[in-house]
MARKE-145470 format. One record per atom (N, C-alpha, C): atom name; x, y, z. Coordinates in pm, 1 decimal. Layout:
<site "CA" <X Y Z>>,
...
END
This chain:
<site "N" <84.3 -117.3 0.0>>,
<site "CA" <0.0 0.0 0.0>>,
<site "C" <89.2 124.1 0.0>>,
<site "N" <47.2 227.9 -64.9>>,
<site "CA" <152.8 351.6 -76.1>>,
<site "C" <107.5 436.0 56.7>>,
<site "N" <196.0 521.5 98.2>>,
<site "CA" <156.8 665.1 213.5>>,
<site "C" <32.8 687.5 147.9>>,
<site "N" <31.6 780.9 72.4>>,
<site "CA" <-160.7 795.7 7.7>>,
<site "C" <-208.6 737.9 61.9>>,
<site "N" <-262.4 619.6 22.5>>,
<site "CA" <-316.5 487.7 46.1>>,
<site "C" <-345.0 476.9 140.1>>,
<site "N" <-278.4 450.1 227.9>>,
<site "CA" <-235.1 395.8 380.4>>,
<site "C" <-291.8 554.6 480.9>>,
<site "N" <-270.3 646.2 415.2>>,
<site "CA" <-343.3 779.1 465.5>>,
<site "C" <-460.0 744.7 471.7>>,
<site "N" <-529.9 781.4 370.6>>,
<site "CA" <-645.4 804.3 330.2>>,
<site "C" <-739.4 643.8 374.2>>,
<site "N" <-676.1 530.1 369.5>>,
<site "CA" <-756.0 442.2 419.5>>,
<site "C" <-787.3 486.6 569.1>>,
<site "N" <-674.7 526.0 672.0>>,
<site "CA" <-647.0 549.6 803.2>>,
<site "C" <-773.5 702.1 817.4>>,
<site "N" <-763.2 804.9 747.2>>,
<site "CA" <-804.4 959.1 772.0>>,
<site "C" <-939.5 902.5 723.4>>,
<site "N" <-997.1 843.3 671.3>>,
<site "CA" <-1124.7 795.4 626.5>>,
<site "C" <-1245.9 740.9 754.9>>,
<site "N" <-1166.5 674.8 875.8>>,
<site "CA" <-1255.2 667.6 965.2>>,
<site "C" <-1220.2 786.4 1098.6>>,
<site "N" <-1150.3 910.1 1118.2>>,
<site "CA" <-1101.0 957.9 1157.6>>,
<site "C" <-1205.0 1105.2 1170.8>>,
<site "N" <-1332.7 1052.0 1210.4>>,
<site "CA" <-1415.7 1131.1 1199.2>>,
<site "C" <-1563.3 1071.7 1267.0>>,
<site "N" <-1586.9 1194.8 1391.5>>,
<site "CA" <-1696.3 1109.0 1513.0>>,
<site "C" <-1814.8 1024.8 1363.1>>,
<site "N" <-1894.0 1122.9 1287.3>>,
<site "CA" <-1980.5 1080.9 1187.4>>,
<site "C" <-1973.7 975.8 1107.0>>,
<site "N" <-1843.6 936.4 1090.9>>,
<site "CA" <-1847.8 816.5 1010.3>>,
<site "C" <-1859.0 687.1 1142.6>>,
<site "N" <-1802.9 742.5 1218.6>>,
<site "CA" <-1808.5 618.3 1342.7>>,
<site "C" <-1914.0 600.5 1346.2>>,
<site "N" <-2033.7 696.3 1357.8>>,
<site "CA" <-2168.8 675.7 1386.8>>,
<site "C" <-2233.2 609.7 1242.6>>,
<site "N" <-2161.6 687.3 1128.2>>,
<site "CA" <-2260.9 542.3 1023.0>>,
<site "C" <-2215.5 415.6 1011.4>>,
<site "N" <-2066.3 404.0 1023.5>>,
<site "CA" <-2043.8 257.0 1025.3>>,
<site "C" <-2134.9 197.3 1129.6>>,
<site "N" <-2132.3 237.8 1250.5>>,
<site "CA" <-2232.6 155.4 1398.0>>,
<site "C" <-2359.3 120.2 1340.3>>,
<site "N" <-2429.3 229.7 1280.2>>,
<site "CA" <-2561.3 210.6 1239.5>>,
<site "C" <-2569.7 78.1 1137.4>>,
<site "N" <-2491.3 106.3 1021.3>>,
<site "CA" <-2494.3 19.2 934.1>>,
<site "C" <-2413.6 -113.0 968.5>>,
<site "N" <-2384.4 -122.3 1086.4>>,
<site "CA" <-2317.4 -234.1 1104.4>>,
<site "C" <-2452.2 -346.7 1196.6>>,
<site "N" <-2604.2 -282.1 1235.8>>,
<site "CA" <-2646.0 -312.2 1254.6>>,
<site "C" <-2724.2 -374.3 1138.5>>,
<site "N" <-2734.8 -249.7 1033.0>>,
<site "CA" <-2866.9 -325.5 893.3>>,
<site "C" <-2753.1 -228.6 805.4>>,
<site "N" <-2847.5 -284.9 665.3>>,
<site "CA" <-2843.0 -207.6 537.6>>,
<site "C" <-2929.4 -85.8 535.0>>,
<site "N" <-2888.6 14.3 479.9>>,
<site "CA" <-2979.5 133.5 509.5>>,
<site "C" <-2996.6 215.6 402.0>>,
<site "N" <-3114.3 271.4 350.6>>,
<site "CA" <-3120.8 352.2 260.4>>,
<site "C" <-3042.3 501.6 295.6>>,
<site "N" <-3033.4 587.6 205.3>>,
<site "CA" <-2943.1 681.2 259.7>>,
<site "C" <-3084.3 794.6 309.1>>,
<site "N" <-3165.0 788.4 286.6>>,
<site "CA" <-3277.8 892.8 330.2>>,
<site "C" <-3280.9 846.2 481.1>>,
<site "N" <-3307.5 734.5 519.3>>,
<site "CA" <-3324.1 684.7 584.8>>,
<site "C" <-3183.3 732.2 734.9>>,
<site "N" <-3087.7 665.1 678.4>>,
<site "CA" <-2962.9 711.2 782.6>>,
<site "C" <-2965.1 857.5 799.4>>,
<site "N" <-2989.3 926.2 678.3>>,
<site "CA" <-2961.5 1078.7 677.4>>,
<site "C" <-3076.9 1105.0 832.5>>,
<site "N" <-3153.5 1045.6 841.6>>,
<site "CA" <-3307.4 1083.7 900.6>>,
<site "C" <-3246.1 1037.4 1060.6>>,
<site "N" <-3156.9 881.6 1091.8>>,
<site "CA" <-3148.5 871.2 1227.7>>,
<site "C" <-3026.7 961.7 1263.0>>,
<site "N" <-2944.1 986.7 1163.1>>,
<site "CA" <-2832.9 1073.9 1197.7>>,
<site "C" <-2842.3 1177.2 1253.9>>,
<site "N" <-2940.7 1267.5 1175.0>>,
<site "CA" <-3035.4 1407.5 1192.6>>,
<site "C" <-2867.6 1462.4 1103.5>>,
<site "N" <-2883.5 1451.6 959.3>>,
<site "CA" <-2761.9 1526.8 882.5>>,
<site "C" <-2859.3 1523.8 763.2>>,
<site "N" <-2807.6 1640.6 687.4>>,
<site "CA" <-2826.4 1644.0 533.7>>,
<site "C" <-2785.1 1539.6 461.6>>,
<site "N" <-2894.5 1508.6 329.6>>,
<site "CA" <-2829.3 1407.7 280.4>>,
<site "C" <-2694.6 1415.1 204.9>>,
<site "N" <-2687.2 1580.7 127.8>>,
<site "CA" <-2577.6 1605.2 85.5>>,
<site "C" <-2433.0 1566.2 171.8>>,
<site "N" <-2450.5 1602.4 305.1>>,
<site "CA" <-2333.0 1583.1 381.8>>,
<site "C" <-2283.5 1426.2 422.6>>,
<site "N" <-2415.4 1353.2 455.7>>,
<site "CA" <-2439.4 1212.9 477.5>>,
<site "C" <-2339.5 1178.0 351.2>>,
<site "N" <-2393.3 1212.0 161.4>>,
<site "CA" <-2306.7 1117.9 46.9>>,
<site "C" <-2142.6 1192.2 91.4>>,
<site "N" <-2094.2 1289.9 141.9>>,
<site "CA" <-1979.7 1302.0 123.3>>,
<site "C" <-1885.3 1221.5 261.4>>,
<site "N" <-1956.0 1177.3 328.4>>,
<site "CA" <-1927.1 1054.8 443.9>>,
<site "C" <-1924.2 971.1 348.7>>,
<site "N" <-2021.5 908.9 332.4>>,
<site "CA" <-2036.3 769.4 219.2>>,
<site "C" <-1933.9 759.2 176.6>>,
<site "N" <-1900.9 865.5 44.3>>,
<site "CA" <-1854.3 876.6 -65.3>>,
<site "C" <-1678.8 868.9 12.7>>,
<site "N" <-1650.9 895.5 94.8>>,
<site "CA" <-1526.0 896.3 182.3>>,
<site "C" <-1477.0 719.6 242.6>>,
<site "N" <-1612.0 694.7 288.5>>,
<site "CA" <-1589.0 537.1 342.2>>,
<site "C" <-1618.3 428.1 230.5>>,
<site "N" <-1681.9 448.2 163.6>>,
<site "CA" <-1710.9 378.0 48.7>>,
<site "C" <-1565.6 363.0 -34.3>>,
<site "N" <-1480.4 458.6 -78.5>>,
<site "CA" <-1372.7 477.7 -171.8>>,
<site "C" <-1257.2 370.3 -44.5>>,
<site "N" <-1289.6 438.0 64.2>>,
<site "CA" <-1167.9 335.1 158.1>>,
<site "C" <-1220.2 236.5 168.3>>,
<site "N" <-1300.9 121.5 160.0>>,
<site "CA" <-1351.2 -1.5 129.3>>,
<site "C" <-1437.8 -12.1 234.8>>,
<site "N" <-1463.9 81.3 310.8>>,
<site "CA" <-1549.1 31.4 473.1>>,
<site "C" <-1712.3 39.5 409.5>>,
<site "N" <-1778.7 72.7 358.1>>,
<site "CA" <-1883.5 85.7 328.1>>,
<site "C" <-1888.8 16.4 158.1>>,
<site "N" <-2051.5 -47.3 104.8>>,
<site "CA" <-2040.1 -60.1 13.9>>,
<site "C" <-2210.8 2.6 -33.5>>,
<site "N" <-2251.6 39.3 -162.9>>,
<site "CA" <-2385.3 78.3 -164.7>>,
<site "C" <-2402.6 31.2 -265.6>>,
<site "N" <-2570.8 1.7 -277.9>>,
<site "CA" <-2633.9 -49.9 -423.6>>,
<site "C" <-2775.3 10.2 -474.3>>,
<site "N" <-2814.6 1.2 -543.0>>,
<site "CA" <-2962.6 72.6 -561.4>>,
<site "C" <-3033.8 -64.6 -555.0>>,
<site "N" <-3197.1 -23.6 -475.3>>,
<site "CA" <-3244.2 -140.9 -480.2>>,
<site "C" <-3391.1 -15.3 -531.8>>,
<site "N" <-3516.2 -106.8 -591.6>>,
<site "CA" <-3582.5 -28.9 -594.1>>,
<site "C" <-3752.3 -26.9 -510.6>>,
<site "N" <-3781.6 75.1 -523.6>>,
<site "CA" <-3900.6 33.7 -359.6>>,
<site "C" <-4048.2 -21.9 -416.0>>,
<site "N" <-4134.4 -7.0 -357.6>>,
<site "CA" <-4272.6 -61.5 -422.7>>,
<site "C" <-4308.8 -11.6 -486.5>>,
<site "N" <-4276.2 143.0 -442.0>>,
<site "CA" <-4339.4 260.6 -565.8>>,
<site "C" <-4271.7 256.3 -672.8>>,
<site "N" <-4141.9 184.4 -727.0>>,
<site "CA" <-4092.0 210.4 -864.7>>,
<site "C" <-3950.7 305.8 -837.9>>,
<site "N" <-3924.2 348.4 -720.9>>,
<site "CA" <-3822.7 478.8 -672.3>>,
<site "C" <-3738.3 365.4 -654.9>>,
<site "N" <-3568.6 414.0 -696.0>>,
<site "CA" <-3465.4 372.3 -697.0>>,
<site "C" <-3422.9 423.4 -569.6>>,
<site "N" <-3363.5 350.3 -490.8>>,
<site "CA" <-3331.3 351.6 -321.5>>,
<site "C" <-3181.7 329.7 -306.2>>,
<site "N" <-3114.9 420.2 -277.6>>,
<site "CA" <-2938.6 381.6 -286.2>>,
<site "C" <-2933.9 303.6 -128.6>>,
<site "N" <-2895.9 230.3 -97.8>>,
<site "CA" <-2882.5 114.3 33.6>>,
<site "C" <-2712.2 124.5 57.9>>,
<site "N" <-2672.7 123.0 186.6>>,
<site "CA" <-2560.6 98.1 233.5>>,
<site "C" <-2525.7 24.4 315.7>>,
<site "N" <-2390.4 -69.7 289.2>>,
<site "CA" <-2374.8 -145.5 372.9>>,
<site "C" <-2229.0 -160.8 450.6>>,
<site "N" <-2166.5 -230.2 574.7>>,
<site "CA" <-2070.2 -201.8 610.8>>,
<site "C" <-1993.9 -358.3 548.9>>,
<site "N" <-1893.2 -325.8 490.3>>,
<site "CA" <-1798.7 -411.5 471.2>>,
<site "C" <-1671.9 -476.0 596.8>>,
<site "N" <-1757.9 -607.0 588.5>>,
<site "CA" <-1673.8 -636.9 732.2>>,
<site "C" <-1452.7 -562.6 710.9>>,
<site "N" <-1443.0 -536.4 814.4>>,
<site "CA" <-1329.1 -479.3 827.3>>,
<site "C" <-1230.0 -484.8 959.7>>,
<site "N" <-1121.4 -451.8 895.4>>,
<site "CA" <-1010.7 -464.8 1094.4>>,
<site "C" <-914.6 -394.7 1036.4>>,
<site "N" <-855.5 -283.4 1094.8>>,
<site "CA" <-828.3 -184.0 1116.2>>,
<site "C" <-675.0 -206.9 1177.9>>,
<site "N" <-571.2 -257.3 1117.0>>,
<site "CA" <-426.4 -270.5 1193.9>>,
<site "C" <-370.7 -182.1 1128.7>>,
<site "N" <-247.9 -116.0 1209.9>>,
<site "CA" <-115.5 -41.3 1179.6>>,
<site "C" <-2.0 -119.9 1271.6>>,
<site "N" <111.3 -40.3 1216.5>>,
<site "CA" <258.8 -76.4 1306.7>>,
<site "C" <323.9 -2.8 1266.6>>,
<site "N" <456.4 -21.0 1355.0>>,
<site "CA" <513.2 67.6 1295.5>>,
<site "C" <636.9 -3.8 1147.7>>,
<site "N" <647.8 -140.4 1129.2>>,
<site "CA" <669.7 -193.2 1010.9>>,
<site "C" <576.3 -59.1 865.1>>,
<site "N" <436.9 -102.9 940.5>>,
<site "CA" <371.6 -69.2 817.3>>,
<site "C" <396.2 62.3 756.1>>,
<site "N" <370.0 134.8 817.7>>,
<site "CA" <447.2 281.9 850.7>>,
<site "C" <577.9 298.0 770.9>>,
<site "N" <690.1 235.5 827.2>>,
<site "CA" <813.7 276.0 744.0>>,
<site "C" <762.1 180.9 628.4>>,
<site "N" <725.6 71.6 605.1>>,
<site "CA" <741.6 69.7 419.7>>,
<site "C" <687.1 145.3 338.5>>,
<site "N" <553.6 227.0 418.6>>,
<site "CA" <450.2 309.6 303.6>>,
<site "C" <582.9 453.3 262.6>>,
<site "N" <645.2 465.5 406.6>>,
<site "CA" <716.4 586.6 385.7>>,
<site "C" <827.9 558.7 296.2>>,
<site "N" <856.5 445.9 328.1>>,
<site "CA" <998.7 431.5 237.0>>,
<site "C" <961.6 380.1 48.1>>,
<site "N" <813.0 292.3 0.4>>,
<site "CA" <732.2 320.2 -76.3>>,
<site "C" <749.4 480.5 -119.9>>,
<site "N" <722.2 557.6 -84.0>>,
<site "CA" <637.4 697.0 -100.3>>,
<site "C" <793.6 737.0 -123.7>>,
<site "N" <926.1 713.3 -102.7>>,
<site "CA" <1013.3 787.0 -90.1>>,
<site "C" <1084.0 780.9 -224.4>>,
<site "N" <1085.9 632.1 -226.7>>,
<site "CA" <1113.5 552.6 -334.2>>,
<site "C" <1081.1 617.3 -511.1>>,
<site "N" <953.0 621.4 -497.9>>,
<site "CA" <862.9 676.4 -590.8>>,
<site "C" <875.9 798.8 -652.3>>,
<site "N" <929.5 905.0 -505.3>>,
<site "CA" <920.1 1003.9 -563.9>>,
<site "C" <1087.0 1093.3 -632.1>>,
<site "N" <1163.7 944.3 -608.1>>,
<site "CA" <1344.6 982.1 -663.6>>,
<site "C" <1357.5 967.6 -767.9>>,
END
């Protein structure tokens, strides 16, 4: 995994709100109207969470569609575990160092 990488997977849950949608969705699958609604957040702000945990692999979403014919975006938590060291650390850095000579 590169520094980037290894950032942005790490800075991706590094935020009280996403803690709170992973919890939620670690209970069910959830439409995003829906989470936006137990969260008490905009939905705009809710997709740029998503759109943050989703890209780092912790979340995954799909459209399902409802009785009425309405396309329903659903989210789900991708089981996950969360290790660092400090190994991991110096190879991303020494990766990242590498790269950029």
């Amino acid at each position: 995994m590169t520094l980037d990488e290894e950032i942005a997977r790490l800075s991706a849950l590094a935020n009280p709100h996403r803690f709170r949608i992973i919890a939620l969705l670690a209970a069910e699958s959830l439409h995003v109207s829906e989470l936006a609604r137990r969260l008490g957040m905009s939905r705009a702000l809710l997709y740029m969470h998503l759109q943050r945990l989703e890209s780092a692999g912790y979340v995954t979403g799909h459209l399902e569609l409802s009785d009425d014919g309405k396309a329903l975006k659903f989210f789900e938590v991708v089981p996950f575990e969360v290790t660092t060291n400090v190994a991991r650390i110096v190879a991303a850095v020494a990766a990242d160092t590498e790269s950029t000579h």
